[in-house]
C-alpha positions as CSV (number, residue, x, y, z in Angstrom):
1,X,-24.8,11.4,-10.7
2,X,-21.1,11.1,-9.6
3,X,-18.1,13.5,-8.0
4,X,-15.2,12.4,-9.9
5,X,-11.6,12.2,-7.3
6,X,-8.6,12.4,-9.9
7,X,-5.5,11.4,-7.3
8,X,-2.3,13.1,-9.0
9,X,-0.4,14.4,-6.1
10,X,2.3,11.7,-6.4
11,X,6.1,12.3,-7.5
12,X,6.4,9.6,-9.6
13,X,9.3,8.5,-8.5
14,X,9.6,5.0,-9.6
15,X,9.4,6.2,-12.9
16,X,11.8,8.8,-12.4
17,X,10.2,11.7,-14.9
18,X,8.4,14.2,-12.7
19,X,4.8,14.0,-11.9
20,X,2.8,11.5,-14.1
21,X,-0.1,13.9,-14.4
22,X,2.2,15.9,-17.2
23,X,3.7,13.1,-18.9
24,X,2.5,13.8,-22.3
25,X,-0.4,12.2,-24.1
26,X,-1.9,12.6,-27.7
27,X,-0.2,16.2,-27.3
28,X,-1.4,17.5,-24.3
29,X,-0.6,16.8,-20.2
30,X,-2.0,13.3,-19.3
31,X,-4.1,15.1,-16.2
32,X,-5.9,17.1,-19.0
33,X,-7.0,13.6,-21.1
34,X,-8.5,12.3,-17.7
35,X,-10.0,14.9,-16.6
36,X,-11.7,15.3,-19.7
37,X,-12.7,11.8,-19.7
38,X,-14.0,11.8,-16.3
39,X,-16.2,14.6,-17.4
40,X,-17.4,13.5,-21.1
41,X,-18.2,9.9,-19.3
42,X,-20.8,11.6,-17.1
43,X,-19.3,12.9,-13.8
44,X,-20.8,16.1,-12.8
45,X,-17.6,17.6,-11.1
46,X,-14.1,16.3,-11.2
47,X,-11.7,17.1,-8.1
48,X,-8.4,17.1,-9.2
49,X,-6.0,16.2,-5.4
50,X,-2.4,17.7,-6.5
51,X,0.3,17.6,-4.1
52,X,4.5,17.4,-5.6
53,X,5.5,20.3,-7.9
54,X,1.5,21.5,-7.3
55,X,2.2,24.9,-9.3
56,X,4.5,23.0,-12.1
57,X,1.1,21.2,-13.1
58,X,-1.3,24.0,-12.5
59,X,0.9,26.1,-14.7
60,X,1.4,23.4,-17.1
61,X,-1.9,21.7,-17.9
62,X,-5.6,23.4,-18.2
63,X,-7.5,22.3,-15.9
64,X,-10.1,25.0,-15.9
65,X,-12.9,23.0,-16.3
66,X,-11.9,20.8,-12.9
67,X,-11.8,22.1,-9.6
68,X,-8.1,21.3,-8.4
69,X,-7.0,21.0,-4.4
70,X,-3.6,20.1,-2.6
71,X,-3.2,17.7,-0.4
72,X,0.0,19.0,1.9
73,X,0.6,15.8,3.6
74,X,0.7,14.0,0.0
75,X,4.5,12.6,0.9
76,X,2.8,10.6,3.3
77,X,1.3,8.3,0.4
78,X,-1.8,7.8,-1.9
79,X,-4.2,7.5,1.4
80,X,-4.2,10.9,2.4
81,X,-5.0,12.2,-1.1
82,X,-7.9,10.1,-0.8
83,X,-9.1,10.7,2.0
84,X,-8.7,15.0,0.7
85,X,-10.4,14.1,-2.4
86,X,-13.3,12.4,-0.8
87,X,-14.0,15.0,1.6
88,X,-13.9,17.7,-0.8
89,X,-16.5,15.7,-2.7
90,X,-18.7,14.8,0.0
91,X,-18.6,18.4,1.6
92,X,-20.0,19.5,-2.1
93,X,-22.8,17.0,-2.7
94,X,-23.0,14.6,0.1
95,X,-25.6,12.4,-1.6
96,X,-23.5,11.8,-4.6
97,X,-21.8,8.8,-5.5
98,X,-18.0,9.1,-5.8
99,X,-16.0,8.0,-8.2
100,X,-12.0,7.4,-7.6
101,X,-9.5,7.6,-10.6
102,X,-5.5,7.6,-10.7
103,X,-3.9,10.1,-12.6
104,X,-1.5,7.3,-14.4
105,X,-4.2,5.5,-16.8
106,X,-3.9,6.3,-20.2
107,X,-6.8,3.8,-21.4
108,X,-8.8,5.4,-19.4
109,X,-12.1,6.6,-21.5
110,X,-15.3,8.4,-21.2
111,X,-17.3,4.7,-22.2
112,X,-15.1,3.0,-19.0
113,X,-16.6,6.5,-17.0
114,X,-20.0,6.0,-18.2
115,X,-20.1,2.1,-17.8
116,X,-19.2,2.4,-14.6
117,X,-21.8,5.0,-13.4
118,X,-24.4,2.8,-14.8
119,X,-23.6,0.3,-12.2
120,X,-24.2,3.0,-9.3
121,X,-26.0,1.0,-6.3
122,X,-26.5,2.4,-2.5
123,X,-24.9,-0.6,-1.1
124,X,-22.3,-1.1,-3.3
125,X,-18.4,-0.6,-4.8
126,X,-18.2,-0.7,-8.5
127,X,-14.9,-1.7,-9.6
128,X,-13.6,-1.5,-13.2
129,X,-12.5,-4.9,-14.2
130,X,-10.3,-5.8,-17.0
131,X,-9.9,-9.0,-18.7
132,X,-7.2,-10.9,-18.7
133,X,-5.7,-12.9,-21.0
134,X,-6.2,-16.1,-19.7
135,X,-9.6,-15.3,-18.8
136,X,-11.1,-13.2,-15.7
137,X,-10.8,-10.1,-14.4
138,X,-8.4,-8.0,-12.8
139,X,-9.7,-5.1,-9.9
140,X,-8.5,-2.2,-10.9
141,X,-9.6,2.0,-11.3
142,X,-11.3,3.6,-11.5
143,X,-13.4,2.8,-8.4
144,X,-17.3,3.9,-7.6
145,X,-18.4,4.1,-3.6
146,X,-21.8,4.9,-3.0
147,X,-21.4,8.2,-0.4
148,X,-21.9,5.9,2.7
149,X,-19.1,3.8,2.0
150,X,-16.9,6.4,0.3
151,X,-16.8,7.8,3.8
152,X,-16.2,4.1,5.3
153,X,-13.0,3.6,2.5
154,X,-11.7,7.5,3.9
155,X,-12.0,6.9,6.9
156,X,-9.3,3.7,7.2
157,X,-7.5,5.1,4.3
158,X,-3.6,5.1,5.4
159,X,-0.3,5.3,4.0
160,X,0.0,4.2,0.0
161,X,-3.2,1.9,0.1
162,X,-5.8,3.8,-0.9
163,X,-9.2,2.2,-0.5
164,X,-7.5,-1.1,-0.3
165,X,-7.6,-2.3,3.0
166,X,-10.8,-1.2,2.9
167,X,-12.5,-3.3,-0.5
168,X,-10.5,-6.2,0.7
169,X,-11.9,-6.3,4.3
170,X,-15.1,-6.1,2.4
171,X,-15.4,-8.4,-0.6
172,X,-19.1,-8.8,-0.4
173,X,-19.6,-5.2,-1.4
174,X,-17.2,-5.3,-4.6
175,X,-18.8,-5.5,-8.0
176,X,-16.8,-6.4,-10.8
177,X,-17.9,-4.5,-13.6
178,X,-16.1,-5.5,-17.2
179,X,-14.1,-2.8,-18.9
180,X,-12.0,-4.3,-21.5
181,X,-8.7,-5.1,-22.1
182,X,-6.3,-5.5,-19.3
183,X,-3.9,-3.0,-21.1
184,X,-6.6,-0.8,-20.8
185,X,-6.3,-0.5,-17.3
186,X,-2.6,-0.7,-17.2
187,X,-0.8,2.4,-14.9
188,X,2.6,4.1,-16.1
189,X,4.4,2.7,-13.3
190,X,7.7,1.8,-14.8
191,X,9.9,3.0,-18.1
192,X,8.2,-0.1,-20.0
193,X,5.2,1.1,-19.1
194,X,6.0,4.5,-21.1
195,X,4.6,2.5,-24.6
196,X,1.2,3.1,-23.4
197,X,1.4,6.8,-23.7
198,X,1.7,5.6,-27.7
199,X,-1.9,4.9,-29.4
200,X,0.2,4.0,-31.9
201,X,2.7,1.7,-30.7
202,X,0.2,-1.2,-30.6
203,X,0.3,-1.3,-26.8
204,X,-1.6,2.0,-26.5
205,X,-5.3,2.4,-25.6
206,X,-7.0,3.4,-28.3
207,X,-8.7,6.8,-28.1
């Protein structure tokens, strides 16, 4: 089994419209499609780490069936929220895997979820990979640590990296698991990047 780490505290700046976790989705807050993906996929707890306009999304989205924590220093970049969200898992089941997700994937589905915890190893980092079109795959989220080394990847967490310094200091431990289509794991990032929040646009994941 896996703690599921939803990171949604950024301000989404770049793309100018508030925080991503409520840009809307098939109807409903983005967070809420996650979430519930996370959990249908397998996880047995999803930790949702807020952090700008905390109360706008609590207030907007339902996310009663998540357990949802801020991370105050969030300004200080996608590192600390990790770090929160890791040791909020580990301090509720210590010998679970942990399994890190961004809060701006729209293809992200309960099959990615379950593919991925099927991969769970005690000496390992399973990465979803998506396939690009010329062939290969591209690293990308969500990410699974085995406990020992979600606590390595926390603990030299800093600034907007995430767990990157950490898988690329390591690349012996990575395993590349496939997971589709490279839109598939495609982040809003930009206003061009807004056609993936349409299924039907023919850019959107499917759902």
């Amino acid at each position: 089994m896996a703690n599921a780490v939803l990171l949604a505290a950024g301000a989404g700046v770049r793309l100018g419209l508030g925080p991503k976790a409520l840009l809307p989705f098939n109807g409903r807050p983005l967070i809420e499609h996650l979430a519930a993906a996370l959990t249908d996929g397998g996880c047995s707890r999803v930790i949702v780490v807020l952090g700008a306009e905390s109360r706008r999304v609590r207030a907007a989205a339902d996310l009663s069936g998540a357990l949802t924590i801020t991370n105050p220093d969030w300004e200080t970049g996608m590192g600390s929220s990790f770090r929160a969200g890791v040791a909020e898992a580990l301090r509720l089941a210590p010998e679970e895997s942990v399994l890190v997700a961004l809060a701006d994937q729209p293809g992200l589905t309960a099959g990615t979820v379950a593919r991925l915890l099927t991969h769970a190893a005690p000496d390992q980092v399973s990465c979803a990979g998506y396939c690009l079109p010329g062939g290969g795959l591209r690293r990308g989220h969500p990410v699974l640590f085995a406990p020992q080394l979600a606590r390595a990847a926390a603990a030299v967490a800093l600034g907007d990296s995430g767990a990157r310094a950490f898988l690329a200091a390591h690349p012996g431990l990575v395993d590349l698991v496939d997971c589709g289509s490279e839109v598939s794991g495609r982040d809003v990032d930009t206003p061009a990047d807004l056609a993936l929040l349409d299924p039907g646009s023919g850019t959107g994941p499917a759902t």
